[in-house]
N, CA and C of each residue as an Amber inpcrd file, in Angstrom:
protein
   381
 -39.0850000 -62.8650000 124.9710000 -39.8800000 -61.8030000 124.3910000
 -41.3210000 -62.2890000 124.3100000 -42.1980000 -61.4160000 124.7920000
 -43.6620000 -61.5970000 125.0150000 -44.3180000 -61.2740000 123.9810000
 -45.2260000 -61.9860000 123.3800000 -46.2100000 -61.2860000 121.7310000
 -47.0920000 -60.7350000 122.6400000 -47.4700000 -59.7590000 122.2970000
 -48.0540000 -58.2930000 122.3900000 -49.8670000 -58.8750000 121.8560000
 -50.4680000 -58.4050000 122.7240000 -52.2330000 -58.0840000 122.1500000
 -52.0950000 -57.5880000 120.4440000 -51.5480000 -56.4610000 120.6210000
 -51.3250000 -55.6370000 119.6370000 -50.8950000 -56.7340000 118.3730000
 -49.3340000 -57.0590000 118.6290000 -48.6190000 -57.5840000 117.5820000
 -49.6180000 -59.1450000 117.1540000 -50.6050000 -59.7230000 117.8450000
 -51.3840000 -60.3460000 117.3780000 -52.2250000 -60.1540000 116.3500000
 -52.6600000 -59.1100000 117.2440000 -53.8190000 -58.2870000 115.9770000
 -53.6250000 -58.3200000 114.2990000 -52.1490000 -57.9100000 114.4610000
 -51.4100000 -57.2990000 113.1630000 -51.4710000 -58.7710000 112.2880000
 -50.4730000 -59.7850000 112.8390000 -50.2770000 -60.8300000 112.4450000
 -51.6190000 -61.6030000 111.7240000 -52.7340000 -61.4690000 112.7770000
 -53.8250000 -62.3690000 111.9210000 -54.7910000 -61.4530000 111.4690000
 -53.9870000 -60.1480000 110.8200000 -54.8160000 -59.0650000 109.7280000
 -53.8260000 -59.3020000 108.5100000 -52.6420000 -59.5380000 108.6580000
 -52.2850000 -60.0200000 108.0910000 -51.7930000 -61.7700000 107.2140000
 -52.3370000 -62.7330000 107.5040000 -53.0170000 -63.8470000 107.5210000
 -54.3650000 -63.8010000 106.6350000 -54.9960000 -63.4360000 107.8210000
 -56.5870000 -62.8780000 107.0100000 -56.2820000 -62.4100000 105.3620000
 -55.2640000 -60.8210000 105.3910000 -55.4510000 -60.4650000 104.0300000
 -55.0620000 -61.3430000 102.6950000 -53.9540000 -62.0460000 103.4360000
 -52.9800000 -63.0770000 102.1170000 -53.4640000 -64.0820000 101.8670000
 -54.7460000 -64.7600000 102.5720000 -55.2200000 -65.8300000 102.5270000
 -56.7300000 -65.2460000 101.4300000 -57.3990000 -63.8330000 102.0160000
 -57.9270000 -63.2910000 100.8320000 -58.0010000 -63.2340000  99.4190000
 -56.4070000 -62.4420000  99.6680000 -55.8190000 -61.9810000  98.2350000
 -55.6810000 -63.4720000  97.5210000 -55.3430000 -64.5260000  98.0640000
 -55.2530000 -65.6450000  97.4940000 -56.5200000 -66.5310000  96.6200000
 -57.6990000 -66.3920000  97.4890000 -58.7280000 -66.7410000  96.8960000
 -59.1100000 -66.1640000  96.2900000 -59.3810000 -64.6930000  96.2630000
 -59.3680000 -63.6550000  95.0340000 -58.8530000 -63.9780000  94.0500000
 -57.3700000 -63.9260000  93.5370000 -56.6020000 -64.3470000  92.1100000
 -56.7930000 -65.7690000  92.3280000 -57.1860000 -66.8110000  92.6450000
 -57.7650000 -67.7840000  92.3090000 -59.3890000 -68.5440000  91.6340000
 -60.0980000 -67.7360000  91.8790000 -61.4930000 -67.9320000  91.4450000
 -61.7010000 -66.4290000  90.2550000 -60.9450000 -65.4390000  90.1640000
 -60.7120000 -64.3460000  89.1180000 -60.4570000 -65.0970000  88.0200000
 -61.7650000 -64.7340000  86.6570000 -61.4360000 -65.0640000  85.1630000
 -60.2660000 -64.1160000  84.8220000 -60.0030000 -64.8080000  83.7030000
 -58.7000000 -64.0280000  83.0330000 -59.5960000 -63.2060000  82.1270000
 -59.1850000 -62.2080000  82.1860000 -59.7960000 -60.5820000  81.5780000
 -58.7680000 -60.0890000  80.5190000 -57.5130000 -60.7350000  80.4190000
 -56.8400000 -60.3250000  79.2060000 -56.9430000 -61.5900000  78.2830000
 -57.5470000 -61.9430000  77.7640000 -57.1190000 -62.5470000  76.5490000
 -56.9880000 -61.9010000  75.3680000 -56.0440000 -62.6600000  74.4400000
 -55.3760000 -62.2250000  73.5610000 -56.0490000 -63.2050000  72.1930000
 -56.0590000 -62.4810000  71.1650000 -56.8710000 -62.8470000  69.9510000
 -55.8350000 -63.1400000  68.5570000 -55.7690000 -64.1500000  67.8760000
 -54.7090000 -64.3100000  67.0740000 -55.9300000 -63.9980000  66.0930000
 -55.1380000 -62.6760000  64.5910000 -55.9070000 -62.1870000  63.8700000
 -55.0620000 -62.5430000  62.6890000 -55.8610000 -63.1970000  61.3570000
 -55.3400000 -63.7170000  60.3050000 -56.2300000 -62.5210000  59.4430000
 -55.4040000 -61.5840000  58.3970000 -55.9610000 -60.6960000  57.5710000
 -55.0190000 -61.2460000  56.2050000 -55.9880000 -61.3140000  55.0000000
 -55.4290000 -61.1640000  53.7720000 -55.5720000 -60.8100000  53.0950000
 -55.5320000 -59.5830000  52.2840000 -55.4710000 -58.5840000  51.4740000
 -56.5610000 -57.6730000  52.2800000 -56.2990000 -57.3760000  53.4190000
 -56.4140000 -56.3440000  54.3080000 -57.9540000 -56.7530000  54.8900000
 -58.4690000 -57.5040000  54.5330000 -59.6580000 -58.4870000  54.7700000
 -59.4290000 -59.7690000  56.0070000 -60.2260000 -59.6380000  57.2070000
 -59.9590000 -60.3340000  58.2520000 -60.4970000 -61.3460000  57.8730000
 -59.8140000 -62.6170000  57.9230000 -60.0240000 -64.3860000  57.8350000
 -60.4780000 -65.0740000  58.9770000 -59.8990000 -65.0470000  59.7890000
 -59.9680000 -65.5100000  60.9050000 -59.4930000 -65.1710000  62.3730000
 -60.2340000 -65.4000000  62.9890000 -59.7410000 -65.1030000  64.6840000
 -59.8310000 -65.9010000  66.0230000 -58.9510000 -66.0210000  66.4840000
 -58.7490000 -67.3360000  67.0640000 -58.4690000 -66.6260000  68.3820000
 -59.6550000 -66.8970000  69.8090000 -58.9380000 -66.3610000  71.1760000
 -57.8610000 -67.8830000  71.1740000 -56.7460000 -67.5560000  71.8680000
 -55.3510000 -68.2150000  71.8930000 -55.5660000 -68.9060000  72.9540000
 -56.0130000 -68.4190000  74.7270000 -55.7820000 -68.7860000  75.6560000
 -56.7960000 -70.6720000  75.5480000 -58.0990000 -69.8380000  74.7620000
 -58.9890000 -71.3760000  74.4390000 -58.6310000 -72.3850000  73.6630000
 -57.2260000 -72.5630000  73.3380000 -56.7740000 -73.7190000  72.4720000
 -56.5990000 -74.6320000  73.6060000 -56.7880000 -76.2710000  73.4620000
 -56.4120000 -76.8680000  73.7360000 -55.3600000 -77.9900000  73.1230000
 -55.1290000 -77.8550000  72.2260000 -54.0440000 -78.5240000  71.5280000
 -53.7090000 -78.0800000  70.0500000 -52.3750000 -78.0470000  70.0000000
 -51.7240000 -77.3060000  68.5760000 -53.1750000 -77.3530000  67.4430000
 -52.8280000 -76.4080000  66.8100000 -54.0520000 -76.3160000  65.8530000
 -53.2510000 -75.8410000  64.3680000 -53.5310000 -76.4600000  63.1300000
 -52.9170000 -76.6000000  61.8240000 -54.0180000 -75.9460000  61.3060000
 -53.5590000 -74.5700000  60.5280000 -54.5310000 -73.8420000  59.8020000
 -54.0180000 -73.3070000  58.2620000 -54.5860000 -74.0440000  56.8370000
 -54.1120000 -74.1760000  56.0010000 -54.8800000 -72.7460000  54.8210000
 -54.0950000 -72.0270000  54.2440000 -55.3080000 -71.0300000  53.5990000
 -54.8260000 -70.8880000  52.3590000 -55.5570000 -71.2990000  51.4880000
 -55.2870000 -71.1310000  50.3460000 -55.5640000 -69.4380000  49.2210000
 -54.3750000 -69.2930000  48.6960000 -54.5220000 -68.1570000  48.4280000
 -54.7910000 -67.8340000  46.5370000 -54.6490000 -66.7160000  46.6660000
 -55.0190000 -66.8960000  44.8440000 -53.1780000 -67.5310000  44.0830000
 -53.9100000 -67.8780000  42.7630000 -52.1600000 -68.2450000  41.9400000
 -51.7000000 -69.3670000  42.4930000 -52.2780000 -70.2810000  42.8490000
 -51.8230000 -71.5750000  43.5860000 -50.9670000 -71.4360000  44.4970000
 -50.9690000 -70.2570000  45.4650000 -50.3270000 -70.1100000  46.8170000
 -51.1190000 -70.0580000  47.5590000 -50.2960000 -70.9480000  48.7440000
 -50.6110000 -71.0190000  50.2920000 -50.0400000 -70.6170000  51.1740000
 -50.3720000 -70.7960000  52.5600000 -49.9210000 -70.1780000  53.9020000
 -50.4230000 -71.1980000  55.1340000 -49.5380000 -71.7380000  55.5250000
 -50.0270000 -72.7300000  56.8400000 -49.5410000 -72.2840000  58.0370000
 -50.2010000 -72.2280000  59.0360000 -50.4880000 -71.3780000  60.2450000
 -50.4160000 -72.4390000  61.0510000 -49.2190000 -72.8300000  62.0360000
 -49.7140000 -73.4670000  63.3990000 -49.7380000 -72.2340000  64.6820000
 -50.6730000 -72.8580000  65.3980000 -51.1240000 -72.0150000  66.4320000
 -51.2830000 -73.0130000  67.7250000 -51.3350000 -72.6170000  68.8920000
 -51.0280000 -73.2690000  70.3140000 -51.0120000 -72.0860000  71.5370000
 -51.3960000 -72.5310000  72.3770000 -52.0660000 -71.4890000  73.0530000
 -50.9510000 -70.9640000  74.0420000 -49.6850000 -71.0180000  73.4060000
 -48.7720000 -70.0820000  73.6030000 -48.9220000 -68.6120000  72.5940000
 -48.6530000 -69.7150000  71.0580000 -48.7800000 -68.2080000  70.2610000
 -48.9730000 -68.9160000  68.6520000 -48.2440000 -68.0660000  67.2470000
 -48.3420000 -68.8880000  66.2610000 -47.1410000 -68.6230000  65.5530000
 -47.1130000 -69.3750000  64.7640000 -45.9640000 -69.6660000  63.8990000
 -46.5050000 -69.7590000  62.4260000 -45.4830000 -69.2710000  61.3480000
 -45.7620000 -69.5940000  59.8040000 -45.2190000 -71.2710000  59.9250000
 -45.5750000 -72.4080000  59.3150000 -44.9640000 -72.9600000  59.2500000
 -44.5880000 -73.2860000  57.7170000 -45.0970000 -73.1690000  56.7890000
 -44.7710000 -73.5140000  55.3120000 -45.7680000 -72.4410000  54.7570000
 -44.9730000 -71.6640000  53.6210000 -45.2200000 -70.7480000  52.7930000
 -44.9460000 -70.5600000  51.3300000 -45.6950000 -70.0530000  50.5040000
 -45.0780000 -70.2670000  48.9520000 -44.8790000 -68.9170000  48.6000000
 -43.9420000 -68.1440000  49.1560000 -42.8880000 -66.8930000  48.5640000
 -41.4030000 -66.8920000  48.6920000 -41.7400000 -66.1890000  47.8030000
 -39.8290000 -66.5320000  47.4190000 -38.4220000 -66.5060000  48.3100000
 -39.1760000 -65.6200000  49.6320000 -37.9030000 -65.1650000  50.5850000
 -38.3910000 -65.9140000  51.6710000 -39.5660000 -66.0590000  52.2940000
 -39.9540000 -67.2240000  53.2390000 -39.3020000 -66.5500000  54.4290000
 -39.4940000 -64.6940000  54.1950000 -39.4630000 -64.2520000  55.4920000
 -40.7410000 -63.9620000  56.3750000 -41.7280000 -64.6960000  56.4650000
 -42.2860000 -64.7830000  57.4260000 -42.0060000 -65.3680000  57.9730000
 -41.8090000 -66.7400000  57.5740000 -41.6020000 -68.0540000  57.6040000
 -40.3110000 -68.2370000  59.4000000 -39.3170000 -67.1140000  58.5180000
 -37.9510000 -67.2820000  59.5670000 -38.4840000 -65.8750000  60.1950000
 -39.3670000 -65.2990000  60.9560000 -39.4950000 -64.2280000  61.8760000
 -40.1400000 -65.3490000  63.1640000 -40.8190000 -66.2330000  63.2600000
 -40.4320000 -67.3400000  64.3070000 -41.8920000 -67.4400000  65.1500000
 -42.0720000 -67.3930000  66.2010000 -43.2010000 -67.4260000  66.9040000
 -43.5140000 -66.2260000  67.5330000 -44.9950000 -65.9430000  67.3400000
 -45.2110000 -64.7310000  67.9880000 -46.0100000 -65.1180000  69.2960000
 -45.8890000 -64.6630000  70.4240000 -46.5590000 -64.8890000  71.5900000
 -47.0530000 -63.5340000  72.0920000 -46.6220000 -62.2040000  71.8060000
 -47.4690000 -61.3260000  72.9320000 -48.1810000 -60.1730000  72.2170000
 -48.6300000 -59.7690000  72.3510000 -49.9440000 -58.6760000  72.1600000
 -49.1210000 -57.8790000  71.5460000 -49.3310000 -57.4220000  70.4010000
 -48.6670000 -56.3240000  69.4670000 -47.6710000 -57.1740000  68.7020000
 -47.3030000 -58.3930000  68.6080000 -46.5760000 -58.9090000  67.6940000
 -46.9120000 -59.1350000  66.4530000 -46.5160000 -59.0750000  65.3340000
 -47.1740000 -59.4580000  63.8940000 -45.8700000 -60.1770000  63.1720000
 -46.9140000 -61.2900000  62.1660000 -46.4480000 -61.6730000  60.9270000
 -46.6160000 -61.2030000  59.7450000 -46.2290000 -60.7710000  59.0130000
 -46.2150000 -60.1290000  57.8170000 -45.8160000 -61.2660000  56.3260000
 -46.4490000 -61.3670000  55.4410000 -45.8420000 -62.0410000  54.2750000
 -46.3480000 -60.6540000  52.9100000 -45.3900000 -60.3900000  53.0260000
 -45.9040000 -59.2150000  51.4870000 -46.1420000 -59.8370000  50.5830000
 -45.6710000 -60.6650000  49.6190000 -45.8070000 -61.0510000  48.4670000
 -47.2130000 -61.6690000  48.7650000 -47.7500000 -62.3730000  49.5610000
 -49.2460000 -63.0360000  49.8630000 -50.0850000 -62.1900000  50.2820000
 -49.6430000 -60.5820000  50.7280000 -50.5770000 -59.5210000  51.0890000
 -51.3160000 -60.4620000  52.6040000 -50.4600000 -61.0970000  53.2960000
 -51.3320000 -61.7960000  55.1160000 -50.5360000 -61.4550000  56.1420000
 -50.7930000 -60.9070000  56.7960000 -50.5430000 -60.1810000  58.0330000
 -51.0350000 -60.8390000  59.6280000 -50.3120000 -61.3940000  59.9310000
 -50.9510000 -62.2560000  61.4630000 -50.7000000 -61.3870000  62.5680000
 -51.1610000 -61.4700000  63.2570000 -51.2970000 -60.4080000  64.4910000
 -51.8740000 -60.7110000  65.8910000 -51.1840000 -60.2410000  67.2840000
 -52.0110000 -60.3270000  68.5050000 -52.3960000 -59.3680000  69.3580000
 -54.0290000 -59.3950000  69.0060000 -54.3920000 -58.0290000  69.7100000
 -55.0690000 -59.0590000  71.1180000 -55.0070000 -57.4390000  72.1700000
 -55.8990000 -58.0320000  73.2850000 -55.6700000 -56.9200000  74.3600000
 -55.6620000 -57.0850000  75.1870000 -55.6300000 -55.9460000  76.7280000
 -54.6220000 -55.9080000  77.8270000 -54.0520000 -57.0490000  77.0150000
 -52.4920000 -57.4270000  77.7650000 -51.7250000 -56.0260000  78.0180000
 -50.8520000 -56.1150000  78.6580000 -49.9550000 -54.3890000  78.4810000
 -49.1900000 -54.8030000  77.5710000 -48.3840000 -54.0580000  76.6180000
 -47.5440000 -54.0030000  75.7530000 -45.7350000 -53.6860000  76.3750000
 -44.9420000 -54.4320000  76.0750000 -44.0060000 -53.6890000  76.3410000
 -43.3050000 -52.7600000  75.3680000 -43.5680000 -51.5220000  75.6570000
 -43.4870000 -50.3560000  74.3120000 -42.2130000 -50.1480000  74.9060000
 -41.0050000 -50.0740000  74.2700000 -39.6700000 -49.2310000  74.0300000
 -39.1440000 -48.4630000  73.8650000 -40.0110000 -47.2780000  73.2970000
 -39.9630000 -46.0590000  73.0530000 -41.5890000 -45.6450000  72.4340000
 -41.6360000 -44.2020000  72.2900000 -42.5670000 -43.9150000  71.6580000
 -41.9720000 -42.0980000  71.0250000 -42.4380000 -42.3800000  69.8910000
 -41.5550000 -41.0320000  69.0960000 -42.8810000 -40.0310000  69.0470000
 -42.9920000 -39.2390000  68.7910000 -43.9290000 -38.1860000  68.2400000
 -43.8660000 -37.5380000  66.8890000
């Protein structure tokens, strides 16, 4: 079987494009980053872009009534790690990694959260 003028053509348009597309998503900034948002008593604390961590980060906040809230974070996502309420269900809701996830501690009124431009995977949506 003989390669064709033609079927050349094709082959190194195709070559050409994948070798493109390659350097393209290679020298492309990342345009979604995602923002870890610390609010307490509905008042934003802190905000941390996630993707710019370079190594685990320990974030300690002291709250009113001699309670605290310690925050590790890593540029996967964050975690409660030690808390002073009584049920220490933030504590066991675990690591959050994607855009629309939240921590919640009611009794401390702090709410952790990841906003950004990521897509969401939504499950439903009710009206």
């Amino acid at each position: 079987m003989k390669i064709k003028k033609g079927d050349m053509i094709i082959v190194l348009v195709l070559i050409i494009s994948v070798c493109g597309w390659l350097l393209y998503s290679s020298f492309k900034t990342n345009t979604q980053s995602s923002e870890l948002v610390i609010e307490v008593n509905g008042e934003i604390k802190n905000t941390i872009l996630i993707e710019q961590l370079a190594k685990e980060q320990q974030i300690h906040m002291d709250l009113n009534n001699k309670k605290y809230i310690d925050i590790t974070i890593d540029n996967s996502g964050a975690i409660v790690s030690d808390v002073t309420c009584p049920d220490k269900l933030c504590q066991k809701t675990g690591k959050i990694t994607k855009t629309g996830q939240s921590i919640v501690c009611l009794p401390n009124k702090v709410v952790i959260y990841i906003k950004g431009k990521a897509n969401m995977d939504i499950d439903g949506v009710s009206y």
